[in-house]
N, C-alpha and C positions, 0 to 999 in steps of 0.2 A: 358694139358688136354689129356685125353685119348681118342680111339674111341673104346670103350670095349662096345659090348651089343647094338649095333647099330642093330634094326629088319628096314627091308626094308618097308618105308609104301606105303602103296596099294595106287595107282594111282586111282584117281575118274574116272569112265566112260566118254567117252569126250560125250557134250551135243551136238546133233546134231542143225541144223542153220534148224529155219523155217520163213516161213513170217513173222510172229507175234512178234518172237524177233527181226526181223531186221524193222521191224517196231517201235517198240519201243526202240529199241537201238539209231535209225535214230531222233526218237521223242527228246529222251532227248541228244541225240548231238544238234540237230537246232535248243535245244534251249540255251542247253551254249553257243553255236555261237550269238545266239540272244544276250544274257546276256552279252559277253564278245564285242561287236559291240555298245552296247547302253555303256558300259563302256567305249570303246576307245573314242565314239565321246563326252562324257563328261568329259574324260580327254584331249584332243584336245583342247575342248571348253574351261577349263578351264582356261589351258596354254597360250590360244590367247588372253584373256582377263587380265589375269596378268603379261606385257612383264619385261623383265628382265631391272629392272634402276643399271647401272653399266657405267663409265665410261672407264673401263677398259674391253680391248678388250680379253683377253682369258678368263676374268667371260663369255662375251657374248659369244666366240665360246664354251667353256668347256657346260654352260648352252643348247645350243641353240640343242648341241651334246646330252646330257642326255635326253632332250625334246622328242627328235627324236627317240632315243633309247625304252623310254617308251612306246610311241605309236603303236613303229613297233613290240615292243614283244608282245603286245595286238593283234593289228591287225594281227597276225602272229597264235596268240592260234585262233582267231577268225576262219583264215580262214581253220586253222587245224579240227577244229568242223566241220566248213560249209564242207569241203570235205568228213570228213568222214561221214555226215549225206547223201547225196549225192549218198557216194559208199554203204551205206545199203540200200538206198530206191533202187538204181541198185540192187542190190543182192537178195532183198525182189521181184522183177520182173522177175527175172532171175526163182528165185526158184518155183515161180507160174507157171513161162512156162513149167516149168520140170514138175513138178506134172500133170499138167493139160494134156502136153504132154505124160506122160507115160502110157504104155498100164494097163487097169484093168486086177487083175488076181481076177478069180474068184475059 
């Protein structure tokens, strides 16, 4: 494949950060955090009530390992949402002090 006739494409203007997007940036992280939290503890829940029948001890430790696994990458995206909803509603505070702080130019 060639690169013949390649035109440079124009960059979007970047979108500047105001309260109102980190507001609702903030909204719909807290709540895949929400979403992804009410999903670990019903996969949790699940997994405690159907224990593994095995006689054989690497089904139990292989199983018992997977289990574990599942949960923590859940609990894991979860708690990646809760921070990042966190650092926007920080940000969202941050940027109202600025404003409110800066001088009127009339």
């Amino acid at each position: 494949m060639s690169d013949q006739n390649i035109t440079p494409q124009e960059t979007p203007a970047q979108v500047q950060a105001s309260p109102l997007r980190c507001i609702t940036g903030a909204t719909i992280s807290g709540g895949l955090a929400y979403a992804s939290y009410s999903l670990m503890i019903a996969i949790a829940t699940n997994f405690a009530s159907k224990p593994v029948h095995s006689s054989n001890e690497l089904v139990i430790k292989i199983s018992s390992a997977v289990r574990t696994l599942v949960v923590g990458i859940v609990a894991l995206g979860s708690g990646i949402f809760a921070i990042v909803a966190v650092g926007l509603i920080a940000l969202a505070v941050q940027l109202l002090i600025q404003q409110l702080s800066k001088p009127k130019e009339n």
